[in-house]
C-alpha positions as CSV (number, residue, x, y, z in Angstrom):
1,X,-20.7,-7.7,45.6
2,X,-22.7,-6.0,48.4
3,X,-20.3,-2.8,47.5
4,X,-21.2,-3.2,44.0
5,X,-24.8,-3.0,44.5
6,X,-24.5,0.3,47.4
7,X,-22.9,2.1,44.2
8,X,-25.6,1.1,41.8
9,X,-28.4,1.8,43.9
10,X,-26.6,5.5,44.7
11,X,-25.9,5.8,41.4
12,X,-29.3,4.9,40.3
13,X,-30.5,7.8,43.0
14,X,-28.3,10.4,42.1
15,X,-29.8,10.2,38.3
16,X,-33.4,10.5,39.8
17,X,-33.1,12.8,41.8
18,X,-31.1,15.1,38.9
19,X,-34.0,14.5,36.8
20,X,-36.4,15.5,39.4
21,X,-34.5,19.0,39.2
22,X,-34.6,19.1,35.2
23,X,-38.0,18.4,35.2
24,X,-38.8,21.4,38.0
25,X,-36.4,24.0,36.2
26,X,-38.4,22.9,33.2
27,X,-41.7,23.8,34.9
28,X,-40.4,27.0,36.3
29,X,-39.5,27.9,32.6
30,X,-42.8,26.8,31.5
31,X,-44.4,28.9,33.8
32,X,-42.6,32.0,33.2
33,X,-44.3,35.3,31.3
34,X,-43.4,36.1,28.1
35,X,-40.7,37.7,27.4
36,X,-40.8,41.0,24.8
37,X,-39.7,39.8,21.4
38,X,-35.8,40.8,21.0
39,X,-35.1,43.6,18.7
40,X,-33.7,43.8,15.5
41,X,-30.4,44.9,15.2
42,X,-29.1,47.0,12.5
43,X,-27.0,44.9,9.9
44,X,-23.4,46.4,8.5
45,X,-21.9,45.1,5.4
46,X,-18.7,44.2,5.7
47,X,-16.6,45.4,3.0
48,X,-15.0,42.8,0.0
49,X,-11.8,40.4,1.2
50,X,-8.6,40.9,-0.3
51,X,-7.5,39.1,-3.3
52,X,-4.8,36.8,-2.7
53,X,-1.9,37.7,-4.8
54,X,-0.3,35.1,-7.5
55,X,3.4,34.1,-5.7
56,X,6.0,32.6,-7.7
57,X,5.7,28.7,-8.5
58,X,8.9,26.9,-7.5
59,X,10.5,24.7,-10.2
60,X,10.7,21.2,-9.6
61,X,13.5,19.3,-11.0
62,X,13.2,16.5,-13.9
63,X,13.4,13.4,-12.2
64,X,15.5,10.6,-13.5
65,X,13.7,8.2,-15.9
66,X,13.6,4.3,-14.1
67,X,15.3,2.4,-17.3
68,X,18.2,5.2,-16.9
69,X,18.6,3.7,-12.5
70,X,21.6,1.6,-12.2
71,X,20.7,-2.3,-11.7
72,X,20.9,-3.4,-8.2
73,X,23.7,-5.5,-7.3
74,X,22.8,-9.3,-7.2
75,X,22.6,-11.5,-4.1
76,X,25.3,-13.9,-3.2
77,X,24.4,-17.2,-3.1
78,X,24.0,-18.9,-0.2
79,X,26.3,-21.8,0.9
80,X,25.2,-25.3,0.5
81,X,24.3,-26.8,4.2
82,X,25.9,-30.5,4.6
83,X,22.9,-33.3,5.0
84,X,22.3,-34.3,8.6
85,X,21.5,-38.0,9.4
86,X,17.6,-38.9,9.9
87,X,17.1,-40.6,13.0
88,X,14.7,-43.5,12.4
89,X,12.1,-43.6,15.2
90,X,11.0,-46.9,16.4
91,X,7.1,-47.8,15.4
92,X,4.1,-46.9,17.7
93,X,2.6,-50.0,19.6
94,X,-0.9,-51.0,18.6
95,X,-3.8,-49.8,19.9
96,X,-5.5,-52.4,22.3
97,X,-8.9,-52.8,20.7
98,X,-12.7,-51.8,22.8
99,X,-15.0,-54.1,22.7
100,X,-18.5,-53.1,21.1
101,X,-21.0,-56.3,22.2
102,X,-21.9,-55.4,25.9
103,X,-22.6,-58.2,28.0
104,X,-25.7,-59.4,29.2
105,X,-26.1,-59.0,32.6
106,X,-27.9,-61.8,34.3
107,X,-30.0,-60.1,37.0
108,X,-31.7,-57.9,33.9
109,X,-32.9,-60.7,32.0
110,X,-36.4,-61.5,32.5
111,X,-37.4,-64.2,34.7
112,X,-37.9,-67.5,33.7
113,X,-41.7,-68.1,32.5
114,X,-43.3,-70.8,34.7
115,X,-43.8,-74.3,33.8
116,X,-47.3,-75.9,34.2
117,X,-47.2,-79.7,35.1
């Protein structure tokens, strides 16, 4: 766990001190004069694409209809498996039953009130 935490606090240090950079180049930028504006540059028109010439379409053959498909062949049936004896299980034993009154307990009673002669 203590190796853990070494990487994460490195970790942690390495992205502040890259931001510490970013926000210095940042400054230096900010701090720069300014620059002339850039020139324009002379535009050229480019002259019109070819056109795409018209190729021959292949011909696709007629497909066959679906009524015209042979049927496909039917499934044998499957053999008849012979019945296999149930064993009979002998039944479960009752459940003992939990009693639900709990006991008084003697010592939690209260005391016996006093008797005045």
């Amino acid at each position: 766990m203590a190796s853990f935490n070494c990487f994460a606090l490195a970790f942690v240090m390495a992205l502040s001190f890259a931001s510490i950079d970013v926000g210095v180049a940042a400054r230096h930028l900010l701090q720069l004069p300014q620059l002339p504006p850039m020139p324009t540059l002379p535009t050229t028109t480019l002259p019109p694409l070819p056109s795409i010439p018209n190729l021959p379409q292949p011909s696709i053959p007629a497909l066959p209809r679906p009524g015209a498909l042979p049927p496909l062949p039917t499934m044998p049936g499957l053999p008849t498996l012979p019945s296999v004896p149930r064993a009979t299980l002998p039944p479960l034993p009752s459940m003992p039953t939990i009693p639900t009154a709990i006991p008084s307990i003697p010592f939690l009673s209260p005391p016996p009130s006093p008797s005045t002669p």
